[in-house]
mmCIF file of the C-alpha atoms, coordinates in Angstrom:
data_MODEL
# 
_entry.id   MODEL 
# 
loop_
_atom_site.group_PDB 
_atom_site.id 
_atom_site.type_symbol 
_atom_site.label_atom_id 
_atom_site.label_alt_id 
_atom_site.label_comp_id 
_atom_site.label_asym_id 
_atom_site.label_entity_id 
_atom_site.label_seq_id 
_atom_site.pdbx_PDB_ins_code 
_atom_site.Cartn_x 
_atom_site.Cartn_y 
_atom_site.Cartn_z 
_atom_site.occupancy 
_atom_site.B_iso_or_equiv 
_atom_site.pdbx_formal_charge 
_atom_site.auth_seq_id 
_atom_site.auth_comp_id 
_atom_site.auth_asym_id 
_atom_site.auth_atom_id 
_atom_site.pdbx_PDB_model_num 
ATOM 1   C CA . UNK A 1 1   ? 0.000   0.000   0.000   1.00 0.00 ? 1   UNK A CA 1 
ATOM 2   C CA . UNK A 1 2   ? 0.917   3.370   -0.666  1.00 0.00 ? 2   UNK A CA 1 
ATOM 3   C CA . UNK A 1 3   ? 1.897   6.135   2.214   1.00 0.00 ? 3   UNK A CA 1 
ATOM 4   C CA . UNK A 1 4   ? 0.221   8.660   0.043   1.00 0.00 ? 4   UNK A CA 1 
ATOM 5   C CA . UNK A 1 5   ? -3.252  9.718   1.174   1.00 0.00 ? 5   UNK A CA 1 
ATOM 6   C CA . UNK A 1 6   ? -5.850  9.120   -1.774  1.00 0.00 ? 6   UNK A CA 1 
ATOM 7   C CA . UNK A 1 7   ? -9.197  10.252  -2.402  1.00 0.00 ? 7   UNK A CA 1 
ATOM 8   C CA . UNK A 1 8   ? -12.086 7.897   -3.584  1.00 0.00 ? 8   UNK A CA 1 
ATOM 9   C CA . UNK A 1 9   ? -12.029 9.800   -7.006  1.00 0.00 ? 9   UNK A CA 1 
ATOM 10  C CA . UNK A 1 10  ? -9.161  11.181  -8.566  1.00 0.00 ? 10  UNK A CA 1 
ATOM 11  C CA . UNK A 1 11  ? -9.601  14.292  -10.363 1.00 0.00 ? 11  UNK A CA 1 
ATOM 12  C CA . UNK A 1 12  ? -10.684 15.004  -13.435 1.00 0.00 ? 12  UNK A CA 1 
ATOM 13  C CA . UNK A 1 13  ? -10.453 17.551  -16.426 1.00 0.00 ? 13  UNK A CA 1 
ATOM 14  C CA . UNK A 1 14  ? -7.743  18.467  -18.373 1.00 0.00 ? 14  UNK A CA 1 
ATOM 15  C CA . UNK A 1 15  ? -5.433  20.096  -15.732 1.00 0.00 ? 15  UNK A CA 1 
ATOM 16  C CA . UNK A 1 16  ? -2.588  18.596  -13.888 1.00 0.00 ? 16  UNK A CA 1 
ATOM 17  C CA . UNK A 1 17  ? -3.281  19.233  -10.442 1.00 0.00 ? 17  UNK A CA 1 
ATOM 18  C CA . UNK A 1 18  ? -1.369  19.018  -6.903  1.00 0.00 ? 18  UNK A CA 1 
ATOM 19  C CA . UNK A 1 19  ? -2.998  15.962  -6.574  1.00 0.00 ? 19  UNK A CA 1 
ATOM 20  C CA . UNK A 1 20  ? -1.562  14.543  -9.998  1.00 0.00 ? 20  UNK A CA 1 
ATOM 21  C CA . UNK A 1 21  ? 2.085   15.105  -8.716  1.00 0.00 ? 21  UNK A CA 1 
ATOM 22  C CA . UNK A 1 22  ? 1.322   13.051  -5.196  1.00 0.00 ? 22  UNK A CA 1 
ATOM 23  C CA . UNK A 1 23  ? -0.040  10.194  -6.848  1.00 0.00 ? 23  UNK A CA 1 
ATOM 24  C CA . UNK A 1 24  ? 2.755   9.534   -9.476  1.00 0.00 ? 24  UNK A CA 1 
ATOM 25  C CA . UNK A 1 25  ? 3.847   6.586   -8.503  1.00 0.00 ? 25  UNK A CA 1 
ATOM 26  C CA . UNK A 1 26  ? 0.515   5.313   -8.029  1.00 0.00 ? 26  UNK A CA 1 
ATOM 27  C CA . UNK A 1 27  ? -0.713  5.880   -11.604 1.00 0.00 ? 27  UNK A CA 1 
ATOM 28  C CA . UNK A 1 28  ? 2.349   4.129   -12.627 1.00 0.00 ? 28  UNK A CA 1 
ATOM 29  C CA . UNK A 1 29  ? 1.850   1.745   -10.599 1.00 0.00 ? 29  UNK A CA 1 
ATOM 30  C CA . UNK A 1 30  ? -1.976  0.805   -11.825 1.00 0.00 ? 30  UNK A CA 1 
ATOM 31  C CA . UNK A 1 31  ? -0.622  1.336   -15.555 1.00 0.00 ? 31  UNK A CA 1 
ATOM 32  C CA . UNK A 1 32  ? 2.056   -1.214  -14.638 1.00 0.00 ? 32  UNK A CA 1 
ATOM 33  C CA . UNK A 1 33  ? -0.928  -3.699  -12.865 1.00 0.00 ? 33  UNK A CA 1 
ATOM 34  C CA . UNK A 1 34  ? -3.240  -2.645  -16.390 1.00 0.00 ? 34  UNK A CA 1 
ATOM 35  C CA . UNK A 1 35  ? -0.776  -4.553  -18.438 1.00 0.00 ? 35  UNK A CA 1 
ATOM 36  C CA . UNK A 1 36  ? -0.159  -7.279  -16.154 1.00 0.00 ? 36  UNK A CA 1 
ATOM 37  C CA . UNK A 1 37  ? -3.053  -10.322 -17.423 1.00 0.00 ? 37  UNK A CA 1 
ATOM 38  C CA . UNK A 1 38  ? -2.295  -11.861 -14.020 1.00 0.00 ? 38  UNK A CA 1 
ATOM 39  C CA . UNK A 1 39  ? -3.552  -8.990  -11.731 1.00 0.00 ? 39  UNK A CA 1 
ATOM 40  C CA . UNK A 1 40  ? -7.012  -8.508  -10.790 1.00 0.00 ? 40  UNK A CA 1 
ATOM 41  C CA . UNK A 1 41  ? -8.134  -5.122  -10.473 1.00 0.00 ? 41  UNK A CA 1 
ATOM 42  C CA . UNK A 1 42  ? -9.144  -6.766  -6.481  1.00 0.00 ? 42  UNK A CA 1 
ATOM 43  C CA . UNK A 1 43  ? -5.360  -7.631  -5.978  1.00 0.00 ? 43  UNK A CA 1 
ATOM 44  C CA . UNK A 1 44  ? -4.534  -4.245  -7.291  1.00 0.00 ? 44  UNK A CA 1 
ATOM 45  C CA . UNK A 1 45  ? -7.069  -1.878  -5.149  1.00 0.00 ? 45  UNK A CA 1 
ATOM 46  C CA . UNK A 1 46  ? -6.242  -4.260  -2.078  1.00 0.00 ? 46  UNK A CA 1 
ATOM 47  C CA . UNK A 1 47  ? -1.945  -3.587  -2.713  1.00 0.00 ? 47  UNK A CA 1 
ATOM 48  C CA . UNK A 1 48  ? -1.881  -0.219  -4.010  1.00 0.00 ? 48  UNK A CA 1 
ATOM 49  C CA . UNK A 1 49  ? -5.096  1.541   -1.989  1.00 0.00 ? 49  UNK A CA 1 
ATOM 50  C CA . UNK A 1 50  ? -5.222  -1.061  0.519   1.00 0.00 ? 50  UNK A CA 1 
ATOM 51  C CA . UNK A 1 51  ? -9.472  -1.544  0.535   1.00 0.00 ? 51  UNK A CA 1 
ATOM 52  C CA . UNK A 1 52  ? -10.708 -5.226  0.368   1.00 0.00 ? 52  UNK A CA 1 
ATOM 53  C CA . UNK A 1 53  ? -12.920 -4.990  -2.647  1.00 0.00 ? 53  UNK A CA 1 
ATOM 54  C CA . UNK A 1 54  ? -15.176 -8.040  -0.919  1.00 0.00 ? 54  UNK A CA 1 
ATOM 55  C CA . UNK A 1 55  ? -16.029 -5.842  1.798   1.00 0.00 ? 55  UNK A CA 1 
ATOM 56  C CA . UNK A 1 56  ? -16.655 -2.452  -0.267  1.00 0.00 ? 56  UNK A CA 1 
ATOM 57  C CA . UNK A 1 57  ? -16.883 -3.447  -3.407  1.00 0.00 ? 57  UNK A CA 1 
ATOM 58  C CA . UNK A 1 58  ? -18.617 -0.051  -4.938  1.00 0.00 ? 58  UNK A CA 1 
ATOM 59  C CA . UNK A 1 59  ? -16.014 2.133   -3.249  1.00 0.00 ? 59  UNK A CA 1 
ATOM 60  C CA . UNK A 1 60  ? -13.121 -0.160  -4.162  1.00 0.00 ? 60  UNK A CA 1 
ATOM 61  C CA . UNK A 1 61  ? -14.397 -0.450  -7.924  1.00 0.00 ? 61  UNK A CA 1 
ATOM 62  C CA . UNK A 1 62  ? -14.765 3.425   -7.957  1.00 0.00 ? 62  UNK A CA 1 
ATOM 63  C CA . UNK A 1 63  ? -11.427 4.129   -6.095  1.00 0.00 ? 63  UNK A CA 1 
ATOM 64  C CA . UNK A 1 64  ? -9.617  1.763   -8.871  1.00 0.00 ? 64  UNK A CA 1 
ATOM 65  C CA . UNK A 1 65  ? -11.236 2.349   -12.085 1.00 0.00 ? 65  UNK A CA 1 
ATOM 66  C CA . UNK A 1 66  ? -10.943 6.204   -11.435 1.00 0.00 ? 66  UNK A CA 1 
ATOM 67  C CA . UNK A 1 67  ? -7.489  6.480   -10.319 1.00 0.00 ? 67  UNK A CA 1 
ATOM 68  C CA . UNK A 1 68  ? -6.838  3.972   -13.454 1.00 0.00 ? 68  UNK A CA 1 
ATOM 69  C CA . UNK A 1 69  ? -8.839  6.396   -15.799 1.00 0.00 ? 69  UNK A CA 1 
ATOM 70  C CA . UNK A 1 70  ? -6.697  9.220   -14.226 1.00 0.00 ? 70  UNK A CA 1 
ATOM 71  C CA . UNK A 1 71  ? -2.974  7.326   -14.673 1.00 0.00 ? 71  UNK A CA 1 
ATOM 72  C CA . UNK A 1 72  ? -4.058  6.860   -18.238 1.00 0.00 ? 72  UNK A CA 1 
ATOM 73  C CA . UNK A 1 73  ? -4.974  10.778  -19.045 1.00 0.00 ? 73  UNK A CA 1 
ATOM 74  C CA . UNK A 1 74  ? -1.550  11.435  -17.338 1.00 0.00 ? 74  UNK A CA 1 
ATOM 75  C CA . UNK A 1 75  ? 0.116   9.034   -19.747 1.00 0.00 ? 75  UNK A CA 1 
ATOM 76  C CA . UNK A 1 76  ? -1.913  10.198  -22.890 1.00 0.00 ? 76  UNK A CA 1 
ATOM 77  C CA . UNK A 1 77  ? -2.187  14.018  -22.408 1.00 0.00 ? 77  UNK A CA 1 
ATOM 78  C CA . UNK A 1 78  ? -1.237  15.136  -18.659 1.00 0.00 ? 78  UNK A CA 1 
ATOM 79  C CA . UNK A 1 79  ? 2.137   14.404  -18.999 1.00 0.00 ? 79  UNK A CA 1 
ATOM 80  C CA . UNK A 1 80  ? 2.900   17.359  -21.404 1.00 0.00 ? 80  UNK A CA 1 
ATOM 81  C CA . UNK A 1 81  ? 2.247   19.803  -18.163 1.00 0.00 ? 81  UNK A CA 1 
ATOM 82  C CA . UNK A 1 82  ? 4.444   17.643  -16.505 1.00 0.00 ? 82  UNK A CA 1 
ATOM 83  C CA . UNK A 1 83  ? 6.830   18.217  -18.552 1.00 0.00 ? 83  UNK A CA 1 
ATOM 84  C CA . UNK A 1 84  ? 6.389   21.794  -18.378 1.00 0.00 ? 84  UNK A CA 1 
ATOM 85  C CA . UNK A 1 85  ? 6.451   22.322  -15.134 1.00 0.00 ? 85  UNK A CA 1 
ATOM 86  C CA . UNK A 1 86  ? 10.272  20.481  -15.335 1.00 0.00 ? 86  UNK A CA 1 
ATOM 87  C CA . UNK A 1 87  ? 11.047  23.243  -17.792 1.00 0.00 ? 87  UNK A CA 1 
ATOM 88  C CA . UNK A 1 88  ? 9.467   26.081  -16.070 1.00 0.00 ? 88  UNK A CA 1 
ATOM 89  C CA . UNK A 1 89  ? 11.629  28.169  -13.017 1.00 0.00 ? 89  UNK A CA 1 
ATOM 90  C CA . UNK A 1 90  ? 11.278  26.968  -9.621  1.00 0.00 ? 90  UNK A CA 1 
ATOM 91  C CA . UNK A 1 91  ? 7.941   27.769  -7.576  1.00 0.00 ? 91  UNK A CA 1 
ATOM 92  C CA . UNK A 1 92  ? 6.236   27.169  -4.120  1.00 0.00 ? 92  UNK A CA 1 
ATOM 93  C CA . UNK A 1 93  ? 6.142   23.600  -3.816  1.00 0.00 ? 93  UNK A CA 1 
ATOM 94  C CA . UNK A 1 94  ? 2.452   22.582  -3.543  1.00 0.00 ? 94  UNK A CA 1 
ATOM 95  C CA . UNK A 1 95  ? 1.304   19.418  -2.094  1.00 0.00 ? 95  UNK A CA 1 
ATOM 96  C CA . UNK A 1 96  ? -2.464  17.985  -2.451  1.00 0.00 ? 96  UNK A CA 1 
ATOM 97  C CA . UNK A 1 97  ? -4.180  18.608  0.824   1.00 0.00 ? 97  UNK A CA 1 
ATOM 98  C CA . UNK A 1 98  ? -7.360  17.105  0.254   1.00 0.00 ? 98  UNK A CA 1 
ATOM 99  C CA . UNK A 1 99  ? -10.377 17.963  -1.817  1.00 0.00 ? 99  UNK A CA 1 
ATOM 100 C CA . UNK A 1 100 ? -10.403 21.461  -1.417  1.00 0.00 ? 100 UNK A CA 1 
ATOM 101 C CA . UNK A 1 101 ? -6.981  21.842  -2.985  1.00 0.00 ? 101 UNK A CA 1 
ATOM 102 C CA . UNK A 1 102 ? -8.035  21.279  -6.549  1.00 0.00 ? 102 UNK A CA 1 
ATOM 103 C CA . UNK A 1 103 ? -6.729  24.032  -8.188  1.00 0.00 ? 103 UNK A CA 1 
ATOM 104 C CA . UNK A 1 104 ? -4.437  23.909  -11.067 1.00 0.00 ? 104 UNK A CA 1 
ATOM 105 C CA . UNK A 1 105 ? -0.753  23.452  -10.839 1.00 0.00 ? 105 UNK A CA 1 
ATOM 106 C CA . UNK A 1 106 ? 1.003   26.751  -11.467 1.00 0.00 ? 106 UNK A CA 1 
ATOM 107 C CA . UNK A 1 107 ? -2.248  28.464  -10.974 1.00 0.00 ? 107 UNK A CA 1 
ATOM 108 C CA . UNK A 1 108 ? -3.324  30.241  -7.653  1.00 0.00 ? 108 UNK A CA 1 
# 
């Protein structure tokens, strides 16, 4: 399991957000687990998230599949800003907080 604290839906849009940046490893993590024909999406909620999909299945299913969703935008499109921000002069680290801190990285 992951030290990172998650929500139960990762964000969405077209923005990288703070959020985005603390869950790195995790999306490639779940893109690694994707590929893998051997790992349930179960095994994968239960390592990564640590939630026992038999006990909350709904929440474990939604936790996964979005947080999956997410790791694939970041592959596909997010990873541009990512790349930006690498390019970009140094700013005010910002870490996710929780859901209230969904703003935009680089944007205040």
């Amino acid at each position: 399991m992951t030290n990172t604290r998650f929500e139960d839906a990762a964000p969405m849009g077209n923005e990288l957000m703070p959020y985005d940046l603390a869950h790195l490893e995790t999306y490639l993590r779940l893109l690694d687990a994707a590929g893998d024909a051997t790992a349930s999406w179960e095994e994968v909620v239960a390592v990564l998230f640590g939630l026992d999909a038999a006990l909350e299945p709904e929440r474990a299913r939604r936790v996964h599949d979005s947080h999956l969703a997410r790791a694939r935008w970041m592959s596909s499109e997010g990873y541009r800003q990512l790349a930006a921000l690498q390019q970009s002069p140094p700013r005010t680290a910002m870490k996710a907080k929780g859901p209230a801190d969904r703003n935009p990285v680089g944007r205040e």
